[in-house]
Residue, then its C-alpha position, 0 to 999 in steps of 0.5 A: x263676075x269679070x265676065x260681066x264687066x267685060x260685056x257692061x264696059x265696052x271699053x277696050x273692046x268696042x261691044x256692050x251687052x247689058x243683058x249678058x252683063x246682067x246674065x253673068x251677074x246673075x250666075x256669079x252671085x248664084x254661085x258665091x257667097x255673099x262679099x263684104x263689101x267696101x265703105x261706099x264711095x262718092x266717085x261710085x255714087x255711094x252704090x254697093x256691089x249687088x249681094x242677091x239677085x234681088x238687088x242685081x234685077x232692081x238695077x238690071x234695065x239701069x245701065x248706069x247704075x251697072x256700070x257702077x256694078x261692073x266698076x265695083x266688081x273690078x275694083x274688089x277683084x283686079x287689085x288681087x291679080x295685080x291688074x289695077x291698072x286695067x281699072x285705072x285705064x277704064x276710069x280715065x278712058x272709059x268712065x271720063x269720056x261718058x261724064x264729059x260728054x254729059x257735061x258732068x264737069x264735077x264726076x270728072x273731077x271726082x273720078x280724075x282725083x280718085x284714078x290719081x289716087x289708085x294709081x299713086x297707091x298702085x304697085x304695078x309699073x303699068x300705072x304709073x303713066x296714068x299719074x300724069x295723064x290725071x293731072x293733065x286731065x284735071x288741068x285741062x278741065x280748070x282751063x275750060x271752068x275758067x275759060x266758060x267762068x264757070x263761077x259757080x262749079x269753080x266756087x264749090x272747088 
């Protein structure tokens, strides 16, 4: 499954492969049992973890919606190991920069507070500089609401 998420999420590597994502989703889920899956969340587009191959070939050509399969996986299995951070370092470094780029002001300031959130709850020193890049993050991106008066997103604040 990790293997998969490396080819989906480029980041830190620079390459991105759907079709291997999609290929080792496929041999994951052939040779595991089915997850319990976490309540889906709003920051993961209230997206579940694939649990058949049917549910992994409905999103197979969507390279959003396996993102959110690759962010899923991480989430369930990096904590284990003890690498939220990784987690926590893709969402602020990887996941932000594409919702910017759409201009998706409201996904960054969901994805920011969540990031916050599992890095405050996190155990590893790795982490704990993250805390402060969410909330410089998040400052920034209110300077800029108020800046454009953007009245309408800063009333749904």
């Amino acid at each position: 499954m990790l293997l998969g998420c490396y080819y989906q999420i480029p980041y830190p590597f620079g390459f991105s492969s759907i079709e291997e994502a999609f290929n080792c989703f496929q041999q994951a889920l052939e040779l595991q049992p089915q997850i319990s899956n976490a309540i889906p969340c709003e920051v993961y587009e209230f997206r579940s973890e694939c649990q058949t191959l049917d549910e992994l070939m409905i999103i197979r050509n969507d390279e959003d919606a396996m993102m959110m399969q690759a962010l899923l996986v991480y989430e369930r299995l990096l904590p284990s190991r003890s690498e939220t951070h990784i987690l926590v370092s893709i969402l602020i470094e990887y996941v932000l920069k594409i919702y910017e780029q759409r201009d998706q002001i409201d996904r960054c300031i969901l994805l920011l507070v969540y990031a916050y959130n599992l890095s405050l709850s996190c155990k590893e020193n790795s982490v704990k500089h993250w805390d402060q890049i969410c909330l410089s993050r998040l400052q920034e991106i209110f300077r800029q609401l108020i800046l454009r008066d953007d009245s309408v997103l800063l009333s749904k604040m």
